[in-house]
ZALUMVEX-702342 format. One record per residue (C-alpha): residue number from 1; residue in one letter; chain; x, y, z. Coordinates in steps of 0.1 Angstrom, whole numbers, plus 5000, padded with zeros to 4 digits. Layout:
BEGIN
+-----+----+----+------+------+------+
:   i : aa : ch :    X :    Y :    Z :
+-----+----+----+------+------+------+
: NUM :  a :  A :    X :    Y :    Z :
...
+-----+----+----+------+------+------+
END
This chain:
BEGIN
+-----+----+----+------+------+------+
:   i : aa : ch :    X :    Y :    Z :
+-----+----+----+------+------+------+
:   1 :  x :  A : 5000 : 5000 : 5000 :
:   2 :  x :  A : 5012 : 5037 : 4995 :
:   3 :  x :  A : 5018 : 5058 : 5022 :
:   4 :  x :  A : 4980 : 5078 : 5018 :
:   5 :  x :  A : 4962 : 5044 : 5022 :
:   6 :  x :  A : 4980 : 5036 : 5050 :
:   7 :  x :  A : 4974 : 5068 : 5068 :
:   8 :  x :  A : 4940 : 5069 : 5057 :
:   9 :  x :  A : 4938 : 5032 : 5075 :
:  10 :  x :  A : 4952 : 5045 : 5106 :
:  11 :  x :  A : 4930 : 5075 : 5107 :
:  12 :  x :  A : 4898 : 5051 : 5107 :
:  13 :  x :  A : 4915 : 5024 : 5131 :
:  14 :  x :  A : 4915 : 5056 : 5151 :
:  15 :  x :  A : 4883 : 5073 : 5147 :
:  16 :  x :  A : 4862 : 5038 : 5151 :
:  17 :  x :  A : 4883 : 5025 : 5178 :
:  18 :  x :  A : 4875 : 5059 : 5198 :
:  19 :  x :  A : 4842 : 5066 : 5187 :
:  20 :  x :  A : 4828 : 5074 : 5223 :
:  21 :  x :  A : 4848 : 5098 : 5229 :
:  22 :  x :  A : 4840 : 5126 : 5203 :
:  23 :  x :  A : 4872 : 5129 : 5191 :
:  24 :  x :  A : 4885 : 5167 : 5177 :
:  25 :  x :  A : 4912 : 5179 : 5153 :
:  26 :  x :  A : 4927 : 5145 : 5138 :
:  27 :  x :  A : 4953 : 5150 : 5124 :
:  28 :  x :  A : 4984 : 5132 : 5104 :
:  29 :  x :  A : 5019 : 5139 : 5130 :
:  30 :  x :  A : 5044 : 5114 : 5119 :
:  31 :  x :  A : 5045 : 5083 : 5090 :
:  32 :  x :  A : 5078 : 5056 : 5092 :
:  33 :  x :  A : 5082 : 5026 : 5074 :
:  34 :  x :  A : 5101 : 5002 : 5084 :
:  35 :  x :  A : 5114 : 4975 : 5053 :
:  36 :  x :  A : 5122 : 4948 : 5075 :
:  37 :  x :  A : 5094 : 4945 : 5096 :
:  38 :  x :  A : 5074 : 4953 : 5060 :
:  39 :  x :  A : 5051 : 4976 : 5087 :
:  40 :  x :  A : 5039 : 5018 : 5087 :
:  41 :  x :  A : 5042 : 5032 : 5121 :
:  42 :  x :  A : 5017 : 5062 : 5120 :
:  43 :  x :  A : 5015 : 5088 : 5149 :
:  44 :  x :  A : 4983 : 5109 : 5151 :
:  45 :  x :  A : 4969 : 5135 : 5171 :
:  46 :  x :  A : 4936 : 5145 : 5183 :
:  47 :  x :  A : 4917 : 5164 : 5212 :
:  48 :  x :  A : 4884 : 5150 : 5230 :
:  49 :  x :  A : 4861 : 5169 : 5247 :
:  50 :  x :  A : 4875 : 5168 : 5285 :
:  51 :  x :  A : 4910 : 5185 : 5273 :
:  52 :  x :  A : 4908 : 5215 : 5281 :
:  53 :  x :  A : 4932 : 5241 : 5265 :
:  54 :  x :  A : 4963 : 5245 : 5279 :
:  55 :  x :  A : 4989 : 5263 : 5259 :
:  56 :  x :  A : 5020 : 5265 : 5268 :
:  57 :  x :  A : 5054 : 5285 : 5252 :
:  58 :  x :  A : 5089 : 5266 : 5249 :
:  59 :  x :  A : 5119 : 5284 : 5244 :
:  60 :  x :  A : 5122 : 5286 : 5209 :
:  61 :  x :  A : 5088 : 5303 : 5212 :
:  62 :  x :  A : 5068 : 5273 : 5196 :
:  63 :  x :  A : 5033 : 5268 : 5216 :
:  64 :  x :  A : 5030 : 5234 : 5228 :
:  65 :  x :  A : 4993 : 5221 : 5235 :
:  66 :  x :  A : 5000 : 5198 : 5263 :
:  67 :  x :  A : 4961 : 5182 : 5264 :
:  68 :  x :  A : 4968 : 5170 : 5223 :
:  69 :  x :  A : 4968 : 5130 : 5228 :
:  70 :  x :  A : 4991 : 5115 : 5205 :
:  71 :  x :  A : 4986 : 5075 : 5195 :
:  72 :  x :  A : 5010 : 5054 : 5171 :
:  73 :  x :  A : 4994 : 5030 : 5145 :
:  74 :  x :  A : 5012 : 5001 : 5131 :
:  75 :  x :  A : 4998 : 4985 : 5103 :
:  76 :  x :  A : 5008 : 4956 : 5083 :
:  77 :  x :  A : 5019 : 4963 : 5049 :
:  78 :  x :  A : 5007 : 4936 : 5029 :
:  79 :  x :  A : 4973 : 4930 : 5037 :
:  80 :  x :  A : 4966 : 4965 : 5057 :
:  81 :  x :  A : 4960 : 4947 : 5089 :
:  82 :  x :  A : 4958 : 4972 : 5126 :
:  83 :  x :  A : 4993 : 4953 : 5144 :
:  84 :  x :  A : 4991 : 4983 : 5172 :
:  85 :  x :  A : 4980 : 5011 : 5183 :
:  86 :  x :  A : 5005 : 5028 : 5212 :
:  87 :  x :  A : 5004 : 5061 : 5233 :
:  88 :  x :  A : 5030 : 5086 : 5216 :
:  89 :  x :  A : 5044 : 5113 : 5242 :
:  90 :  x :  A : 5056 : 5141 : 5227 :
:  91 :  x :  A : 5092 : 5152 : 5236 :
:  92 :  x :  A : 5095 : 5184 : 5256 :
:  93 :  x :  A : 5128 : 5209 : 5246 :
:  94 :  x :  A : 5147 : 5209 : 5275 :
:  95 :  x :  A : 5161 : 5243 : 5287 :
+-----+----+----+------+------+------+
END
């Protein structure tokens, strides 16, 4: 699969698998293959309704919304199959 079918796969792995929880602002964040393991590692971000905003400024001036959740997706290349779905913390720059 290309890498558009495999994010669109993730996206709806994600959307269905949360569908209780009103998810907000999914979005695309990272995509990796990975030729030996023939897998896509896909790291999307959304909001849900009990995040509240909370923006916060690092010191390259870049705001950083701390309440974004951030999952991985790893799908199976050849047949398109969900292999995981993992909690992705953002890193922080360190001053």
């Amino acid at each position: 699969m290309d890498v558009k079918e495999a994010v669109a796969k993730a996206k709806t792995y994600v959307a269905e698998a949360f569908a209780g929880e009103s998810l907000t602002n999914l979005g695309l964040e990272e995509v990796r293959f990975d030729d030996t393991a023939d897998t896509w590692s896909i790291t999307l971000g959304f909001s849900r309704p009990w995040d509240a905003p909370k923006i916060v400024t690092n010191r390259l001036g870049r705001d950083l919304d701390l309440n974004r959740i951030y999952k991985t997706v790893r799908i199976a290349d050849p047949d398109g199959r969900l292999l995981a779905v993992d909690d992705r913390v953002p890193l922080m720059a360190e001053g």
